[in-house]
Backbone and ligand atoms as CSV (ligand in chain L), in Angstrom:
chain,resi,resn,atom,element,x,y,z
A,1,UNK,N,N,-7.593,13.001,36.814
A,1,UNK,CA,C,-7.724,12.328,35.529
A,1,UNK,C,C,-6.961,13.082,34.444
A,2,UNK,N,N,-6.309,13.943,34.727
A,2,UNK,CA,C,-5.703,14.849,33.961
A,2,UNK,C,C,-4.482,14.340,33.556
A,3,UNK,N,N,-4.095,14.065,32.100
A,3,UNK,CA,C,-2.533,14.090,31.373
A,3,UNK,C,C,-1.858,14.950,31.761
A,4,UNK,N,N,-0.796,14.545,32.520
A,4,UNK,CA,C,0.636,15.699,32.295
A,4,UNK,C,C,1.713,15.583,32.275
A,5,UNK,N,N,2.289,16.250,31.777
A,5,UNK,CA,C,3.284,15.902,30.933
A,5,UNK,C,C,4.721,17.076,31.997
A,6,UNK,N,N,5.916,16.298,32.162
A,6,UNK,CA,C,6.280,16.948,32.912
A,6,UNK,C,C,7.673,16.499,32.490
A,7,UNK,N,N,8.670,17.771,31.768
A,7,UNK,CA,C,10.199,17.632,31.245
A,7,UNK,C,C,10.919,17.355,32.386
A,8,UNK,N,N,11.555,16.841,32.336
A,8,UNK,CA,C,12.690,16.457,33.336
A,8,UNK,C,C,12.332,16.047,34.950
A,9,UNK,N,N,13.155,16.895,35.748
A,9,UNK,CA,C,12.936,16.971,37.372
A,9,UNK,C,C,12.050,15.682,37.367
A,10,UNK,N,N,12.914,14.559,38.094
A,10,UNK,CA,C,12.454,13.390,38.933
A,10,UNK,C,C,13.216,13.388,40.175
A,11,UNK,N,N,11.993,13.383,40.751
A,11,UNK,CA,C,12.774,13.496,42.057
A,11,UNK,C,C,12.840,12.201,42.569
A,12,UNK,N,N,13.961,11.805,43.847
A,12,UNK,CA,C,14.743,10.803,43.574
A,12,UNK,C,C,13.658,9.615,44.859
A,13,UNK,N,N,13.344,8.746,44.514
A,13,UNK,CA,C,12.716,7.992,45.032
A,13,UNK,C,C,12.802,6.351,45.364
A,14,UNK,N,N,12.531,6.052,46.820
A,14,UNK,CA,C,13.327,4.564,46.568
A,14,UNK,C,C,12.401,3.042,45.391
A,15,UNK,N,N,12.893,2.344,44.900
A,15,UNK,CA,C,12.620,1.823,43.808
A,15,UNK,C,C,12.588,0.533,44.717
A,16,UNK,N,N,12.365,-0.183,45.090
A,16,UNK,CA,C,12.815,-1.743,45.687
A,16,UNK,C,C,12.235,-2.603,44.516
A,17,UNK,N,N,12.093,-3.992,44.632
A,17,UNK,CA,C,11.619,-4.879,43.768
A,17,UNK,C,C,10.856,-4.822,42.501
A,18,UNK,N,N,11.871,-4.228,41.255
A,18,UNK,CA,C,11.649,-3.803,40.500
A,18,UNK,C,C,11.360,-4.966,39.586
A,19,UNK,N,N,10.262,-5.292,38.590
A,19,UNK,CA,C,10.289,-6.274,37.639
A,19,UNK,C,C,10.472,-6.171,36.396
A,20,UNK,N,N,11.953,-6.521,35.359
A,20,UNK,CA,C,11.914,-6.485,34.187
A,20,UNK,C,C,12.012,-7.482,33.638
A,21,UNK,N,N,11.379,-7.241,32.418
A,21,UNK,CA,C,11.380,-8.255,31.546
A,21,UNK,C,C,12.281,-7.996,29.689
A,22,UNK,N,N,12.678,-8.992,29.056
A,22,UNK,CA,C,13.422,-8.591,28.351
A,22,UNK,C,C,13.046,-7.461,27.466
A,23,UNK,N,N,11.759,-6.547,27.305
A,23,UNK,CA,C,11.935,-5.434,26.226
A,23,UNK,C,C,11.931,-4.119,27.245
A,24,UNK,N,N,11.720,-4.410,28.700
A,24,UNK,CA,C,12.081,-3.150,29.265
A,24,UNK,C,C,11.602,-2.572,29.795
A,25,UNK,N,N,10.120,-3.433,30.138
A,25,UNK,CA,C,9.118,-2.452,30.963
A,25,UNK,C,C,9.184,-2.951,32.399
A,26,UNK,N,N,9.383,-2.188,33.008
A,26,UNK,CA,C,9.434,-2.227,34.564
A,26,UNK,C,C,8.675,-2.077,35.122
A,27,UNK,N,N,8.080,-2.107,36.691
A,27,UNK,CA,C,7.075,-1.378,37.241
A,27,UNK,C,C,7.140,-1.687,38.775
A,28,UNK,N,N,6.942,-0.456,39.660
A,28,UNK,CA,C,7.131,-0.594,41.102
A,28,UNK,C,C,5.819,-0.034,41.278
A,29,UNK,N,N,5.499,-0.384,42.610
A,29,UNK,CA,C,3.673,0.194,43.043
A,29,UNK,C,C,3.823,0.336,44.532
A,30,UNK,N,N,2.971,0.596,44.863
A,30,UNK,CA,C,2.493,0.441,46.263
A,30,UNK,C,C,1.342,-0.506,46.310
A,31,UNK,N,N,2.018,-1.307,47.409
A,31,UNK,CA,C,1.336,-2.984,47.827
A,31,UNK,C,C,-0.188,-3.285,47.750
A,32,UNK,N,N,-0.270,-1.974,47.779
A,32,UNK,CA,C,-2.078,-2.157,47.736
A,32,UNK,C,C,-3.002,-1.856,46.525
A,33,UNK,N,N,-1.960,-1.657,45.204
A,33,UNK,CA,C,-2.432,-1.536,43.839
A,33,UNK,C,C,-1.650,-2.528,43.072
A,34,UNK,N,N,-0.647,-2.890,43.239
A,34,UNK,CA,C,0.162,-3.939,42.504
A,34,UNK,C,C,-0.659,-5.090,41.705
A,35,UNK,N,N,-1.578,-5.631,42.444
A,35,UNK,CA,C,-2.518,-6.577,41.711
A,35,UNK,C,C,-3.434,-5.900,40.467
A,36,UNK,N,N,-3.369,-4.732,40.438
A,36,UNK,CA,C,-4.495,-4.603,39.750
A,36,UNK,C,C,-3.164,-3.845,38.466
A,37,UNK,N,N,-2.223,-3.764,38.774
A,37,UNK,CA,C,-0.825,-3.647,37.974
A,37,UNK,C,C,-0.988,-4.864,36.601
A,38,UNK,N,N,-1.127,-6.007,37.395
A,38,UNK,CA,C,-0.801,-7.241,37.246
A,38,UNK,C,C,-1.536,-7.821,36.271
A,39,UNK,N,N,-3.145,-7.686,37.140
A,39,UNK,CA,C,-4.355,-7.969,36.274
A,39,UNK,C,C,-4.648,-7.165,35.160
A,40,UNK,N,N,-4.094,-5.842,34.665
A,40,UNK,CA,C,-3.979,-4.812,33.813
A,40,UNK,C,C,-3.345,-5.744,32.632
A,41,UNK,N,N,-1.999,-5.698,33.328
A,41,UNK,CA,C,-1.013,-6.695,31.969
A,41,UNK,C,C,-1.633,-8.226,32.155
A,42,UNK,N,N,-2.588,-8.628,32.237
A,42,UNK,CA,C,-2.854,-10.136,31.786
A,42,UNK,C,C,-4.201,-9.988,31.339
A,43,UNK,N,N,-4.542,-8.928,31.413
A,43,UNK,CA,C,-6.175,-8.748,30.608
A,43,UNK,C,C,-5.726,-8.322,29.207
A,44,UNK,N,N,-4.278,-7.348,29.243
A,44,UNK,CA,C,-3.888,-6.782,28.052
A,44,UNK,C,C,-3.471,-7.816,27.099
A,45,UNK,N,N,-3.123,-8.679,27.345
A,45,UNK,CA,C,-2.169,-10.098,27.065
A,45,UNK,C,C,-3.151,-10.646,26.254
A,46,UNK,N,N,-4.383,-10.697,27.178
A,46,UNK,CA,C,-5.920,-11.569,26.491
A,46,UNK,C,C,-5.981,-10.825,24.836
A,47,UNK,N,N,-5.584,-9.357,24.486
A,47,UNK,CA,C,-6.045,-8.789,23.443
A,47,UNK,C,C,-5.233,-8.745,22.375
A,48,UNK,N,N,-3.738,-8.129,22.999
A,48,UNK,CA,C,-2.953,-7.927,22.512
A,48,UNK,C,C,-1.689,-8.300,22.968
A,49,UNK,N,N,-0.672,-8.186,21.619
A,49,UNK,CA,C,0.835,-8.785,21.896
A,49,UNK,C,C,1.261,-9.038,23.155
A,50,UNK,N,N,2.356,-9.529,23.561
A,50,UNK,CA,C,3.503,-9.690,24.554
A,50,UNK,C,C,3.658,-7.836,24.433
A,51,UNK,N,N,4.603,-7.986,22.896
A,51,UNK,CA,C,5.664,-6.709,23.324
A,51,UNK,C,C,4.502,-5.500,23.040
A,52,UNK,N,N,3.794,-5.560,22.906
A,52,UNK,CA,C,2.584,-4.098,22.772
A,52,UNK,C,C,2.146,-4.148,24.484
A,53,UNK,N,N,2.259,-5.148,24.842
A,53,UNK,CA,C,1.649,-4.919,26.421
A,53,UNK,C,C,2.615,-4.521,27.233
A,54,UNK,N,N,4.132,-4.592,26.741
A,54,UNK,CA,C,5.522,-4.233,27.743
A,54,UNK,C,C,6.261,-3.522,27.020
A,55,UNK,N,N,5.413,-1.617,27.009
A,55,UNK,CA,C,6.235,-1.138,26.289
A,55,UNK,C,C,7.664,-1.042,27.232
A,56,UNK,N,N,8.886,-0.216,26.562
A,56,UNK,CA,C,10.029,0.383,27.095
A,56,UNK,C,C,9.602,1.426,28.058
A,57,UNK,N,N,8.865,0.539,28.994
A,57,UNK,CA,C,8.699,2.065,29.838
A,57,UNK,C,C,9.164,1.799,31.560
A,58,UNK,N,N,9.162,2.507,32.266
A,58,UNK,CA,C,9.536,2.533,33.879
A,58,UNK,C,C,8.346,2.895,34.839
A,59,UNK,N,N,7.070,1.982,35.167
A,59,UNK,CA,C,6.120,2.369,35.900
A,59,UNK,C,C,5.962,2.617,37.255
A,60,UNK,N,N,5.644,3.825,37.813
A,60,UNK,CA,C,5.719,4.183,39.753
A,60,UNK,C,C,4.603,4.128,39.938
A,61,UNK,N,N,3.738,3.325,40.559
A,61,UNK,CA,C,2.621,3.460,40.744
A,61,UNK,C,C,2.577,3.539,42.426
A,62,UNK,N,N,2.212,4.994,42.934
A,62,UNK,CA,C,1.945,5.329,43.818
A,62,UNK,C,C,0.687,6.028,44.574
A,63,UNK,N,N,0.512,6.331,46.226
A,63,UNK,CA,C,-0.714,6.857,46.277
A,63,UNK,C,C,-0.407,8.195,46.964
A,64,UNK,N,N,-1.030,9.280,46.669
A,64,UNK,CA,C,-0.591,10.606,47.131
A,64,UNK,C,C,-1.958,11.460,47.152
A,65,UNK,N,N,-1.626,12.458,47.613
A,65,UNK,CA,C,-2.818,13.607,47.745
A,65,UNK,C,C,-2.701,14.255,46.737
A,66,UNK,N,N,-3.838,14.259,45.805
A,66,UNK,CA,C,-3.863,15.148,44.842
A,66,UNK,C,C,-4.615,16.308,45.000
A,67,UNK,N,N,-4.833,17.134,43.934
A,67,UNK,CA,C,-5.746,18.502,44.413
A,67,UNK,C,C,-7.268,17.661,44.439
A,68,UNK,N,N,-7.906,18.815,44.384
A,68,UNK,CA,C,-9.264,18.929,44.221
A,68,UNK,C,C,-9.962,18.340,43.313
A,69,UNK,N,N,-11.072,17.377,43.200
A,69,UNK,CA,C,-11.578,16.819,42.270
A,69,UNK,C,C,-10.561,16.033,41.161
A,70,UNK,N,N,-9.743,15.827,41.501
A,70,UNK,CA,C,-8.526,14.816,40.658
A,70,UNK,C,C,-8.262,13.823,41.377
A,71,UNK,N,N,-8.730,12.264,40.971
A,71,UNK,CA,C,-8.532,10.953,41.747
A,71,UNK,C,C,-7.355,10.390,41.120
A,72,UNK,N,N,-7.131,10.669,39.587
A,72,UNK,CA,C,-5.602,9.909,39.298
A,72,UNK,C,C,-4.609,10.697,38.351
A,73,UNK,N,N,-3.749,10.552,38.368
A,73,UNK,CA,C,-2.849,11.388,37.418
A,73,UNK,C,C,-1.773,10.422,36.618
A,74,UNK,N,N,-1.531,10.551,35.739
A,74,UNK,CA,C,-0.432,9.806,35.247
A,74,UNK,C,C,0.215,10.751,34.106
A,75,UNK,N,N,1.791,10.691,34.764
A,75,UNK,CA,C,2.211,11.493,34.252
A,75,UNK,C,C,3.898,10.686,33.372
A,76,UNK,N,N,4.128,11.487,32.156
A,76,UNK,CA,C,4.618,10.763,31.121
A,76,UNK,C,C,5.997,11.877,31.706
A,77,UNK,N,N,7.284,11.417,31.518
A,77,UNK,CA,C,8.346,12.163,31.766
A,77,UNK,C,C,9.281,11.890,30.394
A,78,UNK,N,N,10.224,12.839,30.213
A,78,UNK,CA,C,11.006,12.556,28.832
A,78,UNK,C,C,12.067,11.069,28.762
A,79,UNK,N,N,11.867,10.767,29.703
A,79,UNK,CA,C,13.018,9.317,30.109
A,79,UNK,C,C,12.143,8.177,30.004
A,80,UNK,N,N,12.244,7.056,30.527
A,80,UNK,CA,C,11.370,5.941,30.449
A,80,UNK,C,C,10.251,6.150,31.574
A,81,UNK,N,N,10.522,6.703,32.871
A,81,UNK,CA,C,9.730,6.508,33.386
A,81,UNK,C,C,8.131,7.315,33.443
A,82,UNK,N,N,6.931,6.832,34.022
A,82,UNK,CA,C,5.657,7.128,34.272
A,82,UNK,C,C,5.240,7.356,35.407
A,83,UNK,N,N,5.079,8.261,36.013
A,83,UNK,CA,C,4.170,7.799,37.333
A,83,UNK,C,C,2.452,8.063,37.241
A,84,UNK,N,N,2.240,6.879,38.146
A,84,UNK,CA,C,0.781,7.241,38.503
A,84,UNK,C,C,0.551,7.299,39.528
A,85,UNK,N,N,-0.022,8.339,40.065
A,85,UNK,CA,C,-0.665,8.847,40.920
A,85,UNK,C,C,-2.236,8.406,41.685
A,86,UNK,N,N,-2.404,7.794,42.482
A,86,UNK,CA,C,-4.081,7.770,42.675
A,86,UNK,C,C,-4.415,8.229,44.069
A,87,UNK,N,N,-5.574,9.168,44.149
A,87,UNK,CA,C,-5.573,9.793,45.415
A,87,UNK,C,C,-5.884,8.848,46.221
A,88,UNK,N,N,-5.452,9.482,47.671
A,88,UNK,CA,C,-5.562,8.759,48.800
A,88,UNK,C,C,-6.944,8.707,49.295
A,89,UNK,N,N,-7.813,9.496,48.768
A,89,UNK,CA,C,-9.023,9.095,49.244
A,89,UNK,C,C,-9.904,8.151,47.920
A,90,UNK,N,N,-9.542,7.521,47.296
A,90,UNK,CA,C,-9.685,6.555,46.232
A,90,UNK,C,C,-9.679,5.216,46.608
A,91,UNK,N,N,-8.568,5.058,47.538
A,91,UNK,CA,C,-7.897,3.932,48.504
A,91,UNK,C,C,-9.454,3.119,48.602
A,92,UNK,N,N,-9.573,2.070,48.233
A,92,UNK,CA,C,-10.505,0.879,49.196
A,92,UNK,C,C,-11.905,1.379,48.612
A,93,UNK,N,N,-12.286,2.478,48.322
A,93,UNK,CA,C,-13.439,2.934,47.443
A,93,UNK,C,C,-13.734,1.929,46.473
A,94,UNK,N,N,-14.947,2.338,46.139
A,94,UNK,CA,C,-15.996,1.973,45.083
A,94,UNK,C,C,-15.063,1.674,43.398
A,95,UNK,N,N,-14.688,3.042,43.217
A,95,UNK,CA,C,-13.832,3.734,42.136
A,95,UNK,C,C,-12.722,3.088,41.887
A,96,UNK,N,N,-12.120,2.699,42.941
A,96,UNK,CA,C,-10.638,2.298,43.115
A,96,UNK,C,C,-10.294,1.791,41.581
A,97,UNK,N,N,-10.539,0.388,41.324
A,97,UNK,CA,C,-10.261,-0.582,40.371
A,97,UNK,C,C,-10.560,0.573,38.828
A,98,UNK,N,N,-11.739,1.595,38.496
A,98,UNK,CA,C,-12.120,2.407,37.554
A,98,UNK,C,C,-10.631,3.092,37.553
A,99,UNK,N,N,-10.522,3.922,38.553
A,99,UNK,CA,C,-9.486,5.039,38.387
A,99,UNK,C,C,-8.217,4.682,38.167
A,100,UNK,N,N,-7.754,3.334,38.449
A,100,UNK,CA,C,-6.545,3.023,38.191
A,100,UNK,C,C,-6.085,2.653,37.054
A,101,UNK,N,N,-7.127,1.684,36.561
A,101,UNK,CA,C,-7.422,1.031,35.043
A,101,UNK,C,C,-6.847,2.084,34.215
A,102,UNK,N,N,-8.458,3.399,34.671
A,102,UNK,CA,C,-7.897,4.788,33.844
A,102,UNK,C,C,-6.610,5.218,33.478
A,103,UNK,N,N,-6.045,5.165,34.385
A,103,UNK,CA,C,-4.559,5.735,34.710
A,103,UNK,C,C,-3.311,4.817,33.799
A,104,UNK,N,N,-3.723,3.671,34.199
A,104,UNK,CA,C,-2.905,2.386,33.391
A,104,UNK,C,C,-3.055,2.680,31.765
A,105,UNK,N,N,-4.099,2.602,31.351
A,105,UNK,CA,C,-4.746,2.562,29.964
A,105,UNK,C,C,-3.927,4.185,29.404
A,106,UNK,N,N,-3.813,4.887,30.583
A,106,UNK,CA,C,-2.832,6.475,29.808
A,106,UNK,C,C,-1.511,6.081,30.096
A,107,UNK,N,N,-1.027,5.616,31.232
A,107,UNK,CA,C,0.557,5.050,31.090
A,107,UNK,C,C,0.992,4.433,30.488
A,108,UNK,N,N,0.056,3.111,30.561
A,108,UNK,CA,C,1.172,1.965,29.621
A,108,UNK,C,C,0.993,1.715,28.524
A,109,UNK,N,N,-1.052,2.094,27.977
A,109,UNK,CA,C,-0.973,2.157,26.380
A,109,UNK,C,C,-0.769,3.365,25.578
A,110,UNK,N,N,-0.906,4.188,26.492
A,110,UNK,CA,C,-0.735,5.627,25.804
A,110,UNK,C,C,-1.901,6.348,24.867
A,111,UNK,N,N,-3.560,5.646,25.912
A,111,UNK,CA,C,-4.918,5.799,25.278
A,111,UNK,C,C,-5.108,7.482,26.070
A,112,UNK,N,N,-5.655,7.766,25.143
A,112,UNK,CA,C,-6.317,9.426,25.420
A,112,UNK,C,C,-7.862,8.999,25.851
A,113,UNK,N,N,-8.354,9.980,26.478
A,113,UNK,CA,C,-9.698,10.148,27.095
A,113,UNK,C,C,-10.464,9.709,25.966
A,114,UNK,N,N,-11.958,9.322,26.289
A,114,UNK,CA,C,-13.266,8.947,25.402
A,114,UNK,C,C,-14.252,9.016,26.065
A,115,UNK,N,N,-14.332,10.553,26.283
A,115,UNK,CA,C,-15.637,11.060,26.848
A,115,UNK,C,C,-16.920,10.829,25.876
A,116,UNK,N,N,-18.057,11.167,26.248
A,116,UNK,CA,C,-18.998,10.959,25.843
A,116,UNK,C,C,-20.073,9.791,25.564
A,117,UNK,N,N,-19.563,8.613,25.774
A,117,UNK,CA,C,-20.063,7.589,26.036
A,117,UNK,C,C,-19.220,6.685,27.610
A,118,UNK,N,N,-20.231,5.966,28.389
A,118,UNK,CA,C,-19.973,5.083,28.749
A,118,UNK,C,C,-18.317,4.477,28.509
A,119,UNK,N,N,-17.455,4.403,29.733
A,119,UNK,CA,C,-16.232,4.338,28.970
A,119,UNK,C,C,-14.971,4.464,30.050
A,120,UNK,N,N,-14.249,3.348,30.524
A,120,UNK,CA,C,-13.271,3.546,31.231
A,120,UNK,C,C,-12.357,5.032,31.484
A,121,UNK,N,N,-12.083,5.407,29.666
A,121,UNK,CA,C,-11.659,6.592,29.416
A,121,UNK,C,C,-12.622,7.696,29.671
A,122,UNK,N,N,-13.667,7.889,29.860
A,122,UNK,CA,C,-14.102,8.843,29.656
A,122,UNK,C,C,-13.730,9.349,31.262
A,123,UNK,N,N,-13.268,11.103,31.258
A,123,UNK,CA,C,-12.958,11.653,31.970
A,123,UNK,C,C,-13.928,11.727,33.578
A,124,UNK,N,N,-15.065,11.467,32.747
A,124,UNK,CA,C,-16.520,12.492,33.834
A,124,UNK,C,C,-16.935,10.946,34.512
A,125,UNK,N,N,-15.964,9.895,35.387
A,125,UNK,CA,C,-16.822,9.229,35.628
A,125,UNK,C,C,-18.417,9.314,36.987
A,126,UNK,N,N,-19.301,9.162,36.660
A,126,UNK,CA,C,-20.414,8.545,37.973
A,126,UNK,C,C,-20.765,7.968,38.507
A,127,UNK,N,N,-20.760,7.843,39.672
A,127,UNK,CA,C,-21.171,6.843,40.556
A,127,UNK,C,C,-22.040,5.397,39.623
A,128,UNK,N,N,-22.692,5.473,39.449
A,128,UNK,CA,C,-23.617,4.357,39.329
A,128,UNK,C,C,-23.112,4.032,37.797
A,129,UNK,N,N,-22.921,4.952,36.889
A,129,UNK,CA,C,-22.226,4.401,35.985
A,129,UNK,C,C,-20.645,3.371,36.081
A,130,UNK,N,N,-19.946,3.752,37.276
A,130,UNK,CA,C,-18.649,3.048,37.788
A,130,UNK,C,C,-19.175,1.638,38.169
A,131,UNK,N,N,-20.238,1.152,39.092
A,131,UNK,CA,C,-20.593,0.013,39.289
A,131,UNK,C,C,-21.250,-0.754,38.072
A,132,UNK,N,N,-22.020,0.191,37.064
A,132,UNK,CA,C,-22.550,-0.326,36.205
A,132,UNK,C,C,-21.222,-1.538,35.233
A,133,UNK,N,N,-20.064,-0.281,34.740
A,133,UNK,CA,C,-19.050,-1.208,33.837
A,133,UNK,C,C,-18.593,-2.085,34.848
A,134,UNK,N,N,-18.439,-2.385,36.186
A,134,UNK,CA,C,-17.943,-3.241,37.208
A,134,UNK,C,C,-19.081,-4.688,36.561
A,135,UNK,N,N,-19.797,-4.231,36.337
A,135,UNK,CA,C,-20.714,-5.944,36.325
A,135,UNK,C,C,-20.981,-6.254,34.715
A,136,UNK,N,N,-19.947,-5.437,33.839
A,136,UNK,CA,C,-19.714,-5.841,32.761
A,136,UNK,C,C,-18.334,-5.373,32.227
A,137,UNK,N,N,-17.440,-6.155,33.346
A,137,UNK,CA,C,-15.876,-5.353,33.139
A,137,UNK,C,C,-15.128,-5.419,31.916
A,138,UNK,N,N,-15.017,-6.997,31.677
A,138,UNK,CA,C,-14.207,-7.386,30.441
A,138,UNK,C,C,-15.099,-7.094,29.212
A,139,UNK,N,N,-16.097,-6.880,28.942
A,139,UNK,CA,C,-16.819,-5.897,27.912
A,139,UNK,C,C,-15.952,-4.217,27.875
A,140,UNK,N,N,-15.875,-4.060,29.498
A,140,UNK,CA,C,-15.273,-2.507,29.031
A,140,UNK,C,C,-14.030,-2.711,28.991
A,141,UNK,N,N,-12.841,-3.282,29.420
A,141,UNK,CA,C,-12.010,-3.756,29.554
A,141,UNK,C,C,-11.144,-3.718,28.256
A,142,UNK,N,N,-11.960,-4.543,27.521
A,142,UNK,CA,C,-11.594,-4.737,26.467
A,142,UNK,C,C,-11.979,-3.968,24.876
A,143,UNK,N,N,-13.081,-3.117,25.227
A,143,UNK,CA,C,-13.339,-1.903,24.226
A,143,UNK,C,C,-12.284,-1.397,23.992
A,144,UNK,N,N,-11.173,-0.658,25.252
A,144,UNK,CA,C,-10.261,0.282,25.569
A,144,UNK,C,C,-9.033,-0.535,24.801
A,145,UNK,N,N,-8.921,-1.458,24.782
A,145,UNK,CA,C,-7.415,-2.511,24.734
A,145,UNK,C,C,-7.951,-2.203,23.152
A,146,UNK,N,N,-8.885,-2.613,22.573
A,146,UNK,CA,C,-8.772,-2.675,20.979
A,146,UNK,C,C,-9.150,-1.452,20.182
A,147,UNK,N,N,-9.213,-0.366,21.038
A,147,UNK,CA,C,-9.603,0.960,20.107
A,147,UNK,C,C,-8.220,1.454,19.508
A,148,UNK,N,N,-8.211,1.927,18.442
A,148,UNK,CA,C,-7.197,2.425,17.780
A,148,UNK,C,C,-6.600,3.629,18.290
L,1,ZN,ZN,ZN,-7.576,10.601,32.363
């Protein structure tokens, strides 16, 4: 769940079916998060602008092994592109749809953590709190999309 921020060094990776649209935001995934890519930008759509939902950015959304106690990472590079990261043991879980959201909401809106309450953002998620915002999604969904 950790921001990081990482100058330069991209290492070179294959890109296939890339989608742009005219202000520039792109985004490649792996097949088994792409929908929730998708459903991200059409929930965002519900709140806010076209061009606030497609910034100028280049999204990798991939799945990898992360360390210890870290399920997603998204990391901001000095160029257009973002990657996100979601661990491989996240895959098909409970969490899945929470941790990615998370990750999205730091890539593509550029929202910081909101610990302390109940809260997509908030860093410390729990079990039963994760199913809890699941059966009141677009309530949380949409807290995150309109906070300043
Ligand atoms: Zn985070």
């Amino acid at each position: 769940m950790k921001r990081l921020f990482v100058l330069a060094m991209v290492a070179g990776c294959a890109t296939p079916n890339i989608k742009r649209d005219a202000v520039g935001f792109s985004f490649t995934s792996d097949d088994r998060l792409s929908h929730y890519v998708k459903s991200f930008l059409a929930d965002c759509r519900a709140y806010l602008s076209e061009k606030t939902c497609s910034p100028p950015i280049e999204l990798r959304v991939i799945v990898n092994a992360l360390p210890d106690n870290i399920l997603g990472q998204c990391t901001v590079y000095e160029s257009k592109l973002r990657t996100i990261e979601l661990d491989d043991t996240v895959l098909n879980q409970y969490n899945e749809r929470a941790v990615i959201y998370h990750e999205l909401f730091h890539c593509v809106m550029n929202k910081p953590h909101h610990d302390g309450e109940l809260d997509i953002m908030n860093a410390y998620e729990v079990d039963e709190n994760t199913l809890y915002m699941y059966a009141h999604w677009p309530y949380y969904v949409g807290k995150v999309f309109l906070r300043e």
